[in-house]
N, C-alpha and C positions, 0 to 999 in steps of 0.2 A: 767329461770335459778334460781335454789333455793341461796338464800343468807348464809354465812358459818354457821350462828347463826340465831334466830329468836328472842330467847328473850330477851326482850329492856329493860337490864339494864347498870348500866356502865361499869361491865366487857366485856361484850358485844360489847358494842360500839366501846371500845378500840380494842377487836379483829379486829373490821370490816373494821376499820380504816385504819390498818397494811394490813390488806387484800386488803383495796383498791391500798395502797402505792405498794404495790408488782406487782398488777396487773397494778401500773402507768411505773416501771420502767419495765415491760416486756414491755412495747408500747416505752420507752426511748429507752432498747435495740434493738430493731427491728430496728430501723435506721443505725447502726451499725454492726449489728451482724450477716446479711445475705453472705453465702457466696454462694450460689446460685448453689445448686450443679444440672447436668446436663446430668448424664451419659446416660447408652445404659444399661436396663434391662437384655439385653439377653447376651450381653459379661458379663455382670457384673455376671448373673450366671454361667459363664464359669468358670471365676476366683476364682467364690466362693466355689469349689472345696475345694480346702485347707481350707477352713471355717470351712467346715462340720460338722469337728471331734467334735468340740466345737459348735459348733454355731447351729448342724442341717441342711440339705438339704434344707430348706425352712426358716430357719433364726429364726427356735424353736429351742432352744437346751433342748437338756434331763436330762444334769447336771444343778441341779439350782444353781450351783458356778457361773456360765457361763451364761452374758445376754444372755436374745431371742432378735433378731436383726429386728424380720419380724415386717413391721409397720409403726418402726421407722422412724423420720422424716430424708429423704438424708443430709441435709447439718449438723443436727448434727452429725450423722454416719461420716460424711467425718471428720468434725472438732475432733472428737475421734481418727480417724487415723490418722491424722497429728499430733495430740498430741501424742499418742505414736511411731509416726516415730521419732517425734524432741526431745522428752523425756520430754517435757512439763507433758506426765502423764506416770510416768514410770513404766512400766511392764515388768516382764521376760518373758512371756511366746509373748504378743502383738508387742513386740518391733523390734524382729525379722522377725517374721509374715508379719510387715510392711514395712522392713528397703528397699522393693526391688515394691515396690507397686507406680506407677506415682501417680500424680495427678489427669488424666485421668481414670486408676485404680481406685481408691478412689473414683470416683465420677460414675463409672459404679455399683460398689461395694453397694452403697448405693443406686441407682436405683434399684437395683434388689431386695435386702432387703428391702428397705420402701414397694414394692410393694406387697410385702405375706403379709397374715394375721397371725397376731398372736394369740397362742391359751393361751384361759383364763386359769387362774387355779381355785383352791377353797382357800378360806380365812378361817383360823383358826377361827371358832365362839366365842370360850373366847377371842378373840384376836380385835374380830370387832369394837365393840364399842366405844374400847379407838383409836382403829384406822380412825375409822374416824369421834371423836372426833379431834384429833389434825389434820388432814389432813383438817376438813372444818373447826375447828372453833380456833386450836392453843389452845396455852396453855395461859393466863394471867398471871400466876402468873409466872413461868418462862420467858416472853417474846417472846412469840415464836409465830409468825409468822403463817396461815394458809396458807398448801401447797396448797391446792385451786389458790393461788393467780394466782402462778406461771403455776401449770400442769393440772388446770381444774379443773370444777365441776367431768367429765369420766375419768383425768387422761392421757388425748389426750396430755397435755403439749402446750407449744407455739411454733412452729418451725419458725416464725419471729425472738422470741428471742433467737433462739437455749436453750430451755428449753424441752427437754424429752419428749417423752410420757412414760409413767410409767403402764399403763394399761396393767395389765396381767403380768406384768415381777414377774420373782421369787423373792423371798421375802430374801432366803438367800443371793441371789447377792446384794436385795439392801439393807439388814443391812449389808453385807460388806462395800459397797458405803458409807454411813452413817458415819459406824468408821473409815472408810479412810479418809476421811473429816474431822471428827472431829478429828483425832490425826497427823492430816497435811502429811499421806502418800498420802493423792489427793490433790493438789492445782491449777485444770486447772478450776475452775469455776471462775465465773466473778467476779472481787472486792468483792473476799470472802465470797461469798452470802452463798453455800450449809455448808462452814467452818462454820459462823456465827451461822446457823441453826441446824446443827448437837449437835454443842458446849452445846446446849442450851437442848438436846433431851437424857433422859435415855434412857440406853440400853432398857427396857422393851415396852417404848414409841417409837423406834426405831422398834421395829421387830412387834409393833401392828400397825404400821401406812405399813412397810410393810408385814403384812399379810392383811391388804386392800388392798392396791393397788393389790396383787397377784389376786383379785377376783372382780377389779372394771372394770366395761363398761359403 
């Protein structure tokens, strides 16, 4: 597994540092943060009928407003809907969606979406290099963090720490994500981890790290 940075100087260092610290409290969170989801595949694509419209039959959607779901790790999926059931992460459109959905729902739901594949997209080329720039090696001079830490060298994410996979998903949904975070319309990440990191990320830094991700495996 390549390391975020390779050349050893002291900006460097300090990047890699932050890099490891991220990748110590993903292994912190994993003690806590499992909710262990368990559903039934095949109900769960039953239910995911109503999905569709947004999400896609297979958990790709077409609008790239709208995550693709196929992949993703169950027990974050599940934790997503419970957040917009409780209002923990509130949405007009998900809130309702959810308001009628068990906890058994929720956990077939995500069984059947972790289990597709999600299809890659293509990464803007002007856009690459400063994307994963800050995606493997962060920015120093701003303080910012290498997403590495947290979602992978592929973007597979940590599902111990309910941290994402981020591989493949559209790149408008995640500079949504981004300035939702960073202007406090999202607040369900953990002791303010994705708010910290947002805060700290220009717009243009923001839509080059996700036009990599759109095109990372």
């Amino acid at each position: 597994m390549p390391w975020p940075c390779v050349k050893l100087n002291s900006g460097v260092i300090v990047v890699v540092k932050k890099w490891l610290l991220a990748v110590a409290a993903g292994w912190i969170l994993s003690t806590s943060y499992t909710i262990s989801a368990a559903g039934d595949a095949a109900t769960g694509k039953t239910i995911s009928a109503s999905c569709a419209a947004c999400h896609g039959t297979d958990g790709n959607s077409t609008n790239p407003q709208w995550p693709s779901l196929a992949g993703q790790h169950p027990d974050y999926i599940v934790k997503q809907l419970q957040n917009f059931k409780s209002g923990a992460r509130p949405n007009a459109i998900m809130a309702p969606m959810t308001a009628s959905l068990s906890e058994q729902d929720m956990q077939n739901l995500a069984a059947f979406f972790s289990s597709q594949k999600i299809k890659l997209g293509l990464a803007d080329p002007e856009m690459v290099i400063l994307g994963e720039q800050i995606y493997r090696g962060g920015s120093l001079e701003a303080g910012l963090a290498a997403c590495i830490g947290c979602h992978s060298p592929t973007g597979s994410g940590n599902p111990a720490a309910l941290f994402p996979s981020l591989s493949g998903q559209h790149a408008a949904y995640v500079v949504n994500q981004l300035k939702a975070f960073r202007d406090g319309q999202r607040t369900n990440d953990h002791a303010s981890m994705m708010r910290d990191i947002a805060a700290k990320m220009t717009e243009r830094e923001m839509q080059a790290v996700a036009e990599y991700l759109q095109g990372l495996h």
